[in-house]
ROGU-258587 format. One record per atom (N, C-alpha, C, O): x, y, z. Coordinates in steps of 0.2 Angstrom, whole numbers, plus 5000, padded with zeros to 4 digits. Example, Ala and Ser with C-alpha at 12.3 -4.5 7.8 and 13.67 -1.06 7.14 Angstrom:
2
506649725039
506249785039
506649845039
507149835042
506449895035
506849955036
506450005039
506750065040
//
This chain:
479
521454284922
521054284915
521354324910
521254324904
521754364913
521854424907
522454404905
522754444903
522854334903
523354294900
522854274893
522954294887
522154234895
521954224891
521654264886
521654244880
521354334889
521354384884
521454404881
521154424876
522254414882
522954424876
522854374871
522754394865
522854324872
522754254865
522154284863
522254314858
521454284866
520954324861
521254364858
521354354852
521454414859
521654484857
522154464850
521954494844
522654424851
523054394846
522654384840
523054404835
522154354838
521454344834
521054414833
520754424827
520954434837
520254484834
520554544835
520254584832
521254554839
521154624839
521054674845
520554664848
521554734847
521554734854
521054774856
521054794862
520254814850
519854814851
519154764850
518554764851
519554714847
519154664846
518654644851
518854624856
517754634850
517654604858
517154544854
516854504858
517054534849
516954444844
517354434837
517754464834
517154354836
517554344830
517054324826
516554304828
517254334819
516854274817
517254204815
517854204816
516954144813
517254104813
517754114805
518354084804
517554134803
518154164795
518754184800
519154144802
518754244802
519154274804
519654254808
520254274808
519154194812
519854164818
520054094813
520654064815
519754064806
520154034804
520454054799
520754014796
520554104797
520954154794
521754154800
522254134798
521654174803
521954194807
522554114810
523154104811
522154074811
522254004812
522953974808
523553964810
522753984802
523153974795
523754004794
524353974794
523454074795
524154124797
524654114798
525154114795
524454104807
524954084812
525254014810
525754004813
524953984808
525053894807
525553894801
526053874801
525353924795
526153924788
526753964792
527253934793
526654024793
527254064797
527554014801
528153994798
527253984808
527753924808
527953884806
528553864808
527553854801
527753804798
528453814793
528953774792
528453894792
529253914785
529653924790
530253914789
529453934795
529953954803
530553904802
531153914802
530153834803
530053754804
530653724797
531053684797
530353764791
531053754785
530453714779
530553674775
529753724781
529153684776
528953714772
528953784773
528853684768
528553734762
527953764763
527653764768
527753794757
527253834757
526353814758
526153774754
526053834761
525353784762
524853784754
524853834750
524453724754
524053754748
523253734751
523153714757
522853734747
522253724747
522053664751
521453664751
522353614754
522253554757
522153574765
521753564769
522753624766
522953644770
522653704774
522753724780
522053724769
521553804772
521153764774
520853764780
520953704770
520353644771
520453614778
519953604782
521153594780
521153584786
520953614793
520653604798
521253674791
521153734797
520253744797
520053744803
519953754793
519253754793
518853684794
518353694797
518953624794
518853584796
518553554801
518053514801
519253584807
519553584812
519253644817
519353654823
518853684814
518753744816
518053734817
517853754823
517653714811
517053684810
516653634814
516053634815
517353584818
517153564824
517253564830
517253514833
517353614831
517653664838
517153714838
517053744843
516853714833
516153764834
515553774841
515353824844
515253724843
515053684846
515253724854
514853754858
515953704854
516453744859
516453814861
516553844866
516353834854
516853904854
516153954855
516254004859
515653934851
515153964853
514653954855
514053944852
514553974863
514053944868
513453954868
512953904869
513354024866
512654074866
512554054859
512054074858
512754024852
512353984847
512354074843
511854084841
512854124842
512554164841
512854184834
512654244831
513454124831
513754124825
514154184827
514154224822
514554204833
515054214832
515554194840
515354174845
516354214839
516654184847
516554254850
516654314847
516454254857
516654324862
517154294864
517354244863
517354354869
518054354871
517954304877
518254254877
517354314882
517254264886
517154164884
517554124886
516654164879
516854094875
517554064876
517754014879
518054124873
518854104870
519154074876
519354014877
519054124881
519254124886
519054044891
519454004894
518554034890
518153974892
518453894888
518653844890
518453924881
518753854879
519253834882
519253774885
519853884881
520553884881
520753864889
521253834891
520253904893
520553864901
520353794901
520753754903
519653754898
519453684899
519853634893
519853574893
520253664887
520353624883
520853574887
520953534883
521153564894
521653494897
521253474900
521153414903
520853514900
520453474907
519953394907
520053334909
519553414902
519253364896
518453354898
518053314897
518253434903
517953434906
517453474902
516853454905
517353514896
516853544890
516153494890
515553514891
516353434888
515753404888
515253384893
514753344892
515553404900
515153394907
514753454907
514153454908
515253504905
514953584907
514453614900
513953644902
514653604895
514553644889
513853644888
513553704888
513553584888
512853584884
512453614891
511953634889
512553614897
512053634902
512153704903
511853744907
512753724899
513153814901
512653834893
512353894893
512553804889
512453834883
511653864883
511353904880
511453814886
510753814887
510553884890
510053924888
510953904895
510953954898
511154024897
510854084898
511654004894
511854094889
511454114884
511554164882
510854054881
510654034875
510054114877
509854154873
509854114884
509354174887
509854224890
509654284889
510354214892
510654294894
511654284893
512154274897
511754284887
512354294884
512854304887
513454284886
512654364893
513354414896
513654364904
514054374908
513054294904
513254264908
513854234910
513954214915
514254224905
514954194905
515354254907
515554254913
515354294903
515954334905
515754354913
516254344917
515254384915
515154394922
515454354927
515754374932
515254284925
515354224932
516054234928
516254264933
516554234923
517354234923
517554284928
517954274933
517254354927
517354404932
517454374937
517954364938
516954364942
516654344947
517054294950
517354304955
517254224946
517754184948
518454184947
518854144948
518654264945
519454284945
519454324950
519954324953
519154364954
518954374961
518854344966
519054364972
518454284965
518654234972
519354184969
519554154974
519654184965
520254144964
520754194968
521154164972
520654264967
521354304970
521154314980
521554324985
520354304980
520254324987
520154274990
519954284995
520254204988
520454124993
521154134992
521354084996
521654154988
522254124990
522654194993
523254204994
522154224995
522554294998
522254295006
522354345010
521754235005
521354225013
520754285017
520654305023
520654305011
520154355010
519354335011
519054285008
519154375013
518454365016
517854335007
517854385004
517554275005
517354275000
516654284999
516454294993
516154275007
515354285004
515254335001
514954304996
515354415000
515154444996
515054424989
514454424986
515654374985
515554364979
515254304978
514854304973
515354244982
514854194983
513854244981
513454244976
513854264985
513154294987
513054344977
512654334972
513354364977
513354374970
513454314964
513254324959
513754274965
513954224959
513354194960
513054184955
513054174966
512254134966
511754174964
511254144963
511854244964
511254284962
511254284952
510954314948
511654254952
511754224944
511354164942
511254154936
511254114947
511154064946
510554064940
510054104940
510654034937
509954024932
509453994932
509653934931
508853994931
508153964933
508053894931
507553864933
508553874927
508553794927
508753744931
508653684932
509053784935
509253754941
508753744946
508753694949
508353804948
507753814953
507153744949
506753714953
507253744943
506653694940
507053644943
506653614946
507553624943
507953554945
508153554953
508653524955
507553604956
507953584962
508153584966
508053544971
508853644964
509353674965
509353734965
509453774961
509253724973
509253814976
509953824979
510353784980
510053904979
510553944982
510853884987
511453864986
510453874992
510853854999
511053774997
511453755001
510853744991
510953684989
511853704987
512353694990
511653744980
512353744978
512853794982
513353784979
512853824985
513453854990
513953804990
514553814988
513753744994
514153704999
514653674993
515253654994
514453674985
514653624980
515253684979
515753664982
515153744976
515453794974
516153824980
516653844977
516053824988
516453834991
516853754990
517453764991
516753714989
517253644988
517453654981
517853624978
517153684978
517653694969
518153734972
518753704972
518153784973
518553824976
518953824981
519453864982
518853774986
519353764991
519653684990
519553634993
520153714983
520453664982
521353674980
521253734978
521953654979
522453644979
522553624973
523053594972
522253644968
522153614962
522453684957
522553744960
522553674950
522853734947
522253784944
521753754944
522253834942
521753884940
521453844935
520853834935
521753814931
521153784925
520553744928
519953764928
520953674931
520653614935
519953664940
519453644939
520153714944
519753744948
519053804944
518453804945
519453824939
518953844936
518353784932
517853804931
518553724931
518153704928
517753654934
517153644933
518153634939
517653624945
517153674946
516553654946
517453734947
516953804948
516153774942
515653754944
516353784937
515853774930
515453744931
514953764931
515653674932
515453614936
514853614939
514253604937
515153654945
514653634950
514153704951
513653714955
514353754946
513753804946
513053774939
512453794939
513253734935
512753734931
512553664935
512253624931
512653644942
512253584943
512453524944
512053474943
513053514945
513453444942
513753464947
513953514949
513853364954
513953374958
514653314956
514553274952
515253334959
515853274960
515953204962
515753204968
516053164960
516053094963
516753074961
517053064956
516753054968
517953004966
517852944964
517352904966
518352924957
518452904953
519152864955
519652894956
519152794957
519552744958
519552664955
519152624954
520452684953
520552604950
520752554955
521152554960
520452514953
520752434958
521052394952
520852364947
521852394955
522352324951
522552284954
522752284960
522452224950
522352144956
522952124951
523052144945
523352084955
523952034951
523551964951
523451924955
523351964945
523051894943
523451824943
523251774943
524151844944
524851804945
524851774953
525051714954
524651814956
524451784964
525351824968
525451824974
525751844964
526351834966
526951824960
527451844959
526651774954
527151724951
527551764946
528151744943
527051834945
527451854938
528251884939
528751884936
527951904946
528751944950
529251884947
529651904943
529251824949
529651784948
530051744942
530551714943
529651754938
529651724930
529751774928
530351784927
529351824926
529351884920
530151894916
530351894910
530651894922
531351914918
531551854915
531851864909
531451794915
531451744912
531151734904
531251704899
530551764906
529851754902
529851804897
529751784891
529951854899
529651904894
530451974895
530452034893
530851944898
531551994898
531552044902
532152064903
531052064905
531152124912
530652104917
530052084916
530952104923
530452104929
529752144927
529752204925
529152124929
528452154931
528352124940
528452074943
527952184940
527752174950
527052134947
527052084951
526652114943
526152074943
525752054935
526052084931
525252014934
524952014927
524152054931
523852044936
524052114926
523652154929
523152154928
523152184922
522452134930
521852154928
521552234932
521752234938
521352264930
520952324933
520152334933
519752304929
519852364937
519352384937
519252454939
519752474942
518752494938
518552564938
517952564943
517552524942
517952614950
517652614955
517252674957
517652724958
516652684956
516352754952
515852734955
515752674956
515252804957
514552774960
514352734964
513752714966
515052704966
514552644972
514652574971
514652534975
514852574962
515252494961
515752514957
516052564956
515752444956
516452414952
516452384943
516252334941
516652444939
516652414932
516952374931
517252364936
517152344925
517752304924
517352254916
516752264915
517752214911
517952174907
517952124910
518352104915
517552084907
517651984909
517251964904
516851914905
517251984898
516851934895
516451984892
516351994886
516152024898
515352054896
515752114899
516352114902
515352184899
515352234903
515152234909
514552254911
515452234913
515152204922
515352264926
515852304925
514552274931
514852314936
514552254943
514052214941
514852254949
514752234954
514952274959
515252324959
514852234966
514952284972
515552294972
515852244969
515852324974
516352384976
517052324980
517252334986
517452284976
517952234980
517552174980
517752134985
517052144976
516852104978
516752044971
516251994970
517352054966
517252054960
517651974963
517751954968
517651924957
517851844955
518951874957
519451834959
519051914957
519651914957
520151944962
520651974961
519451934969
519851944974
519951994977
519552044976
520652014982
520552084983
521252134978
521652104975
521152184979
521552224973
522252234977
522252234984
522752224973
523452224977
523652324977
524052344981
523252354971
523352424971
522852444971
522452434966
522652514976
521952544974
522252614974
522752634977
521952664970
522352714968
521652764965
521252744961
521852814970
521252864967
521752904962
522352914962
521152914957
521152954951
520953014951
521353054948
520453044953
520053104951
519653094954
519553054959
519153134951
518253134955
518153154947
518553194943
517553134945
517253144938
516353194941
515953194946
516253244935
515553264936
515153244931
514553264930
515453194929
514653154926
514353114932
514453094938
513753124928
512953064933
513052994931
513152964925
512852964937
512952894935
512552884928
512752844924
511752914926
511552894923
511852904914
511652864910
512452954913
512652984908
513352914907
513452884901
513652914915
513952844914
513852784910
514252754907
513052764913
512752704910
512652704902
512852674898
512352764903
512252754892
512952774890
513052774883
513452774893
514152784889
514352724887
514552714881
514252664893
514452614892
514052564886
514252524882
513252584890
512952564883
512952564876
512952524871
512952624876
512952644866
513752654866
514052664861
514152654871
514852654866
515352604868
515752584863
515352574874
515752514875
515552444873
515852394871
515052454873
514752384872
514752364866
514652304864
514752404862
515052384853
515552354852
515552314848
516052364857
516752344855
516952294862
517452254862
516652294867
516952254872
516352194872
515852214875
516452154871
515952104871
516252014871
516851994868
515751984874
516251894872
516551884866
517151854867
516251914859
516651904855
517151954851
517351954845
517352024857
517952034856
518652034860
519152064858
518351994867
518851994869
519651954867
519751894864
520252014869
520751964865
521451994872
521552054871
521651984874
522151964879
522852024877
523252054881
522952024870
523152074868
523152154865
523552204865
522452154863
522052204860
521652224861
521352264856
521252194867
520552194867
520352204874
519752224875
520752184880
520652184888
520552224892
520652284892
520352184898
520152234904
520352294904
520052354904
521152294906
521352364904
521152424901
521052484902
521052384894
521152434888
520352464889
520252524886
519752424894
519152444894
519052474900
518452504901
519552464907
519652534912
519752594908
519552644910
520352584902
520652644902
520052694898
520152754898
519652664895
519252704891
518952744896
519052804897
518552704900
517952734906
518452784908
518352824904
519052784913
519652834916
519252884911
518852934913
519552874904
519552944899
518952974900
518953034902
518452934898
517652954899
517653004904
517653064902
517552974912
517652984917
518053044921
517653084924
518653054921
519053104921
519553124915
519853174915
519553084911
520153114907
520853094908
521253134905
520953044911
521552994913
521652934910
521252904906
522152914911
522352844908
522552794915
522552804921
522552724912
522752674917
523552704916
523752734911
523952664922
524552674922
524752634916
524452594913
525552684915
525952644909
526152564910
526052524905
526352554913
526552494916
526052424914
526152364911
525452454916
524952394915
524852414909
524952364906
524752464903
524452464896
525052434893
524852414888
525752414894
526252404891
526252324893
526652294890
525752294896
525852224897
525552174889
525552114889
525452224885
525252174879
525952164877
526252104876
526252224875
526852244871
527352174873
527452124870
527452174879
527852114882
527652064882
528052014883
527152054880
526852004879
526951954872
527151894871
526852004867
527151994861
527751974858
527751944853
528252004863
528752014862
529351934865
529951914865
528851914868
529051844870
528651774866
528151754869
528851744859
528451684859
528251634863
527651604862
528651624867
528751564873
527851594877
527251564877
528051674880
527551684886
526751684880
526251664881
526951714875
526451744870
525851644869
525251644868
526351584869
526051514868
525751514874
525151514874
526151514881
525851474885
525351514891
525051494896
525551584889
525151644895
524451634890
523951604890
524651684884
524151714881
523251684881
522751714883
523351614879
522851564879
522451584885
522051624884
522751564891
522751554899
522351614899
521751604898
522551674900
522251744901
521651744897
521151764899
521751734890
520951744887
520251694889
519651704888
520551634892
520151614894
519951624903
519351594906
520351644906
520351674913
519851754914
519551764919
520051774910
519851844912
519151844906
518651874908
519051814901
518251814897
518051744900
517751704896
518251734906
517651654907
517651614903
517151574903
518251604899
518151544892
517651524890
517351474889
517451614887
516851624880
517051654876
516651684872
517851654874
517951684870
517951654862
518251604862
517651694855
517551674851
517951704847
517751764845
518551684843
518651714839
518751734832
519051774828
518051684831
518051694823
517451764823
517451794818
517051774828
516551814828
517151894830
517151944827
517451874833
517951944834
518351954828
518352014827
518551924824
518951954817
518451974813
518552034810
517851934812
517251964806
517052014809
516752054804
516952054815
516652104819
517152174817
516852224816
517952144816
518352194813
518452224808
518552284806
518252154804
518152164795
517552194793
517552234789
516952184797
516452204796
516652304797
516552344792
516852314801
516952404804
517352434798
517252494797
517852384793
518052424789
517952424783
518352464779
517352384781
517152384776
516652404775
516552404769
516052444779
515852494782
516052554778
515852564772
516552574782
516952634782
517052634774
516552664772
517352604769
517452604763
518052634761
518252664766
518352644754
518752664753
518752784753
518252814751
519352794758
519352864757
519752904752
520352904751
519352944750
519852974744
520453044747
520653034752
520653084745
521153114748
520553184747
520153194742
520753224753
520353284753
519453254758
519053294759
519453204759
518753184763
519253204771
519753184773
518653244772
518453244782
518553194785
518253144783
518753194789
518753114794
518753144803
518853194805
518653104806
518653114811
518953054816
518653004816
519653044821
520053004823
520053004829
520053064831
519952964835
520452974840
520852974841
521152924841
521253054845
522053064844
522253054851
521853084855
522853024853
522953044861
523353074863
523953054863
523153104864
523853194868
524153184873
523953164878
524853204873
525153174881
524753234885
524553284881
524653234891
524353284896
523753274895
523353294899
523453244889
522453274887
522253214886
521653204884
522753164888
522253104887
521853094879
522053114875
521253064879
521053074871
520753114870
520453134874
520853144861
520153204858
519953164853
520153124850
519453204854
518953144844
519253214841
519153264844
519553224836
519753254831
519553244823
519553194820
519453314820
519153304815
520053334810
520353374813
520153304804
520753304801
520553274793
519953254793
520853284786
520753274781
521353214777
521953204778
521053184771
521453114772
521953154766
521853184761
522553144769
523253154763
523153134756
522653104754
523653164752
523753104746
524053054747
524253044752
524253024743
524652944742
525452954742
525952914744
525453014740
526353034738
526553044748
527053034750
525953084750
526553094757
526253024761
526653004764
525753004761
525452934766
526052884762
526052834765
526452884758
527052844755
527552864759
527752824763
527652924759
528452964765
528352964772
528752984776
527752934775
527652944781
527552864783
527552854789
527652814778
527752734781
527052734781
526852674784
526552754779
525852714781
525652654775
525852664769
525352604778
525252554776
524552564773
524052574776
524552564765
523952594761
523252544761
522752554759
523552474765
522852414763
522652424773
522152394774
522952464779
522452434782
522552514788
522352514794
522852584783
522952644788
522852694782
522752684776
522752774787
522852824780
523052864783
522952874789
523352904777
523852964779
523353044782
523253084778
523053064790
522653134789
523153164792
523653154796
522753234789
523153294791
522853334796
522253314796
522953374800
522653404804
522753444808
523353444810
522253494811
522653564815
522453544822
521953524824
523353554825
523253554834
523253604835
523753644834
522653624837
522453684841
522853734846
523053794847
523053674849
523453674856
524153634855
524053574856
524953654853
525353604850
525753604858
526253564858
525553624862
526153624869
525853564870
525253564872
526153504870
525853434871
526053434878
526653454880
525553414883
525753404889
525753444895
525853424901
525653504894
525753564897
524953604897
524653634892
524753604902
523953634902
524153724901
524653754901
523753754900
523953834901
524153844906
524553884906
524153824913
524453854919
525053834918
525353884918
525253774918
525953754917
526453794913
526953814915
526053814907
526453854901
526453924906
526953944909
525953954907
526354024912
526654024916
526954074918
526653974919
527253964923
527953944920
528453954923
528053914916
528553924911
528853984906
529353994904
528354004907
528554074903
528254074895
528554104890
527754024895
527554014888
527054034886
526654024891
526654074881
525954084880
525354034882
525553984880
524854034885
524553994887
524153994881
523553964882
524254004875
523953984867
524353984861
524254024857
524853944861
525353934857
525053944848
524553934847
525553974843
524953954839
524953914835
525453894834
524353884832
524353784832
524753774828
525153814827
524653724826
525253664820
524753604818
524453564821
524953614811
524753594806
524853494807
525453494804
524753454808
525153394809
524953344804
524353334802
525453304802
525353224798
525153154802
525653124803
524653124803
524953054807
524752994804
524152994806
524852944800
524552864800
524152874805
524252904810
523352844804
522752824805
522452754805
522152744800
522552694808
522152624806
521552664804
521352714806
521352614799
520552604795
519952604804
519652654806
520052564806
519652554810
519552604817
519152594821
519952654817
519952714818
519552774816
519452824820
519552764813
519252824807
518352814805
518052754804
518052874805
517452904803
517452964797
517853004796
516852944794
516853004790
516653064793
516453044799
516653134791
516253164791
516053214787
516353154786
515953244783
515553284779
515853334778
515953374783
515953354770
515753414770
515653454762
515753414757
515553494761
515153534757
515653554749
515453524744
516053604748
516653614744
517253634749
517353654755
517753624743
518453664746
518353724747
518253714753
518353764747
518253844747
517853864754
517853914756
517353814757
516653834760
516653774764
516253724763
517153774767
517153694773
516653704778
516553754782
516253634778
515753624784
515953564783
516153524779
515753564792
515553484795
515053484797
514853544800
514353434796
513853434798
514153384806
514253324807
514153444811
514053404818
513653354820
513953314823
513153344820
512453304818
512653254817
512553204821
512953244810
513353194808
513853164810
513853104809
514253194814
514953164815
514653144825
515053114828
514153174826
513953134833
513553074832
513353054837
513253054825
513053004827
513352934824
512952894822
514052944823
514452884821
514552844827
514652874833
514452774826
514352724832
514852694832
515052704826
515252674835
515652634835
515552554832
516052534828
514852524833
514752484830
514752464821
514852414818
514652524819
514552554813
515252554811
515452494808
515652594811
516352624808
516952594812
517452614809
516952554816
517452554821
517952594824
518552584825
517452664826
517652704828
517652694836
517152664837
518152714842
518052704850
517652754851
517652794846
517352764858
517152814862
517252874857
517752874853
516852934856
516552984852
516653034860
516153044864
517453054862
517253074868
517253164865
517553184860
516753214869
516753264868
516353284863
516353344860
515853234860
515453244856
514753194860
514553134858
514553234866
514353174871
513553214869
513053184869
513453304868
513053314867
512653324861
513053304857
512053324859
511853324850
511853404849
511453444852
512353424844
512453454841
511753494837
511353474834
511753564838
511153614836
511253634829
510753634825
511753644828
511753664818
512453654816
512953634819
512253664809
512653654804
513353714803
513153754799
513753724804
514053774802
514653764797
514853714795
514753824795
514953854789
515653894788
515553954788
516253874786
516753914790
517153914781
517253864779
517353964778
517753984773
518354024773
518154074775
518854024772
519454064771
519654074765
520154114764
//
């Protein structure tokens, strides 16, 4: 833990023991132009404090468990080991509830679980601290339950695990606010039977092992994309048996948290009249659940089968048809799937430069973040290739720029386990993008409230991942 303290301390100060939210994006900014002149960029202005505050505005949520309008050193600490994990919005809203009556509750259990991390891997006797971390448990638990002898058996499997200190610590999280593990498996069927092996180099230029449908194996059944949103038993789907099954993870969501995911956020966008073979499929609707679910992706292999597909006229005439009508039961409607598109963007409206937006970005190692970022001008969405009639140019602060690299990894590298962020530019589709709100330049807010109840239906924004809880207030962040 005391790696991470250091990056607190980098911020507040080595007697520092809270922030306020000015102060750490004060600080944000800092470190973010410094590198930036480092880098040979110019000087930041006004767009660019906006950003940092923004960005900061909704991480609030995060950073502040106990709701007390400022960050402790415990919070920081707590973001900063779950921000790879993708594990925040399993733990947060049921951890916040709880510091919400006794504040010192985090930092305690961090104590407490940097003691049993060093006395399991030194094979050291651990009930003492067990019997102490349950004498913590909090009474919401006992209304739900969940007694001491319940949760033990959860807490020694968080901890007896081969897993890296982040991952372990947010298992620990996990399973002390109540939330019990369930394994997360994909099944991939070659809907080819065999055949693709033998054409593809012909057809589309490089050998593939199969044409891949997927399904996600969670709770006891089988999700998957065919038309509609389907779950069935467990292998026992129209497409046979799976030629790969492959465990993923174990997820601490509840099935019932599962179900309303799919409901209010899949089924907006996955339905008869959007399925489309290249932009719209089974895959692409495993790979969501994965994220949801653990924070993973379907293999590269299989998401890369549109690209090929494309990229062949021949396979793109005589495949493309055949699968759309195979894998959606030949109900596929396409004139309802284009107006479903134009509808999402025309919604959304035109954005001016300097408006809040909010995107899904995908991080190598983090799978996706909903990020809040601010829309450029015209002069750099021109230098950066974006296309003004159907993308826009946002800007925005990575918090965390070591792409790929969780904090453990980075200490074992030799690298700061809290780099300091970076300012980034990226092209946005329309149909990506959400507004969200805010107040003047000088006095950045995001209304949270707001930016959690954009629909995908509404905006054609995907999954709202990490914004799974309703937000408590408004906050207010100036530099």
């Amino acid at each position: 833990m005391e790696a991470f303290r250091k990056d607190f301390e980098r911020h507040a100060g080595a007697q520092g023991i809270s922030l306020a939210p000015t102060e750490l994006a004060a600080s944000w900014y800092n470190e973010a132009e410094v590198r930036h002149r480092e880098e040979g960029g110019a000087e930041f202005g006004t767009l660019d404090r906006k950003v940092v505050s923004v960005r900061l505005a909704q991480l609030m949520r995060d950073l502040d468990l106990a709701v007390s309008g400022y960050i402790s050193a415990a919070s920081w600490i707590h973001f900063a080991v779950l921000a790879d994990t993708g594990r925040g919005a399993q733990i947060n809203p049921m951890l916040s509830s709880t510091l919400q009556w006794n504040p010192d509750l985090l930092g305690r259990l961090q104590e407490l679980f940097g003691k049993l991390w060093i006395a399991q891997h030194e094979n050291r006797d651990t009930r003492s601290i067990f019997t102490q971390i349950l004498n913590l448990s909090p009474p919401a638990l006992q209304i739900r339950g969940i007694t001491a002898e319940k949760l033990l058996p959860d807490l020694i499997k968080a901890v007896d695990t081969e897993s890296c200190f982040c991952k372990t610590y947010a298992d620990f999280m996990a399973s002390f606010v109540g939330r019990r593990r369930y394994e997360v498996i994909l099944h991939m069927y070659d809907i080819s039977n065999g055949l693709a092996k033998q054409v593809s180099k012909s057809l589309l230029g490089e050998e593939t092992e199969g044409v891949w449908h997927t399904g996600v194996v969670a709770f006891g059944n089988e999700y998957y994309f065919a038309g509609d949103a389907i779950y069935n038993d467990i292998g026992q789907t129209k497409f046979g048996t799976p030629k790969r099954v492959i465990h993923v993870g174990y997820t601490f969501w509840h099935q019932a948290d599962f179900h309303k995911f799919i409901c209010d956020e899949m089924k907006p966008l996955f339905h008869r009249g959007t399925y489309d073979v290249i932009s719209n499929n089974c895959n692409h609707y495993s790979d969501c659940l994965l994220n949801f679910l653990v924070n993973k992706s379907v293999p590269d292999d299989v998401m890369r089968q549109p690209e090929l597909l494309k990229r062949s006229r021949l396979a793109s005439e005589l495949i493309g048809p055949f699968l759309n009508w195979y894998c959606s039961e030949g109900i596929v409607d396409r004139q309802l799937s284009s107006e479903s598109a134009e509808e999402g963007i025309s919604k959304l409206g035109d954005l001016e430069t300097g408006q809040p937006v909010v995107f899904q970005r995908r991080c190598p190692g983090r799978s996706v973040e909903l990020t809040a970022g601010v829309i450029c001008d015209e002069a750099e969405s021109s230098s950066t290739g974006v296309d003004s009639k159907e993308q826009y140019c946002v800007r925005y602060f990575d918090v965390f720029p070591t792409a790929g690299l969780c904090a453990c990894q980075s200490l074992r590298a030799g690298r700061s386990v809290c780099e300091p962020g970076k300012l980034r530019t990226e092209s946005v589709d329309k149909k990506d993008l959400a507004r969200a709100h805010l107040e003047t330049l000088d006095a950045c807010s995001i209304d949270s409230d707001a930016v959690h109840k954009v629909r995908p239906a509404e905006h054609g924004l995907g999954p709202a991942y990490g914004f799974t809880a309703k937000s408590r207030n408004q906050v207010r962040v100036s530099i």
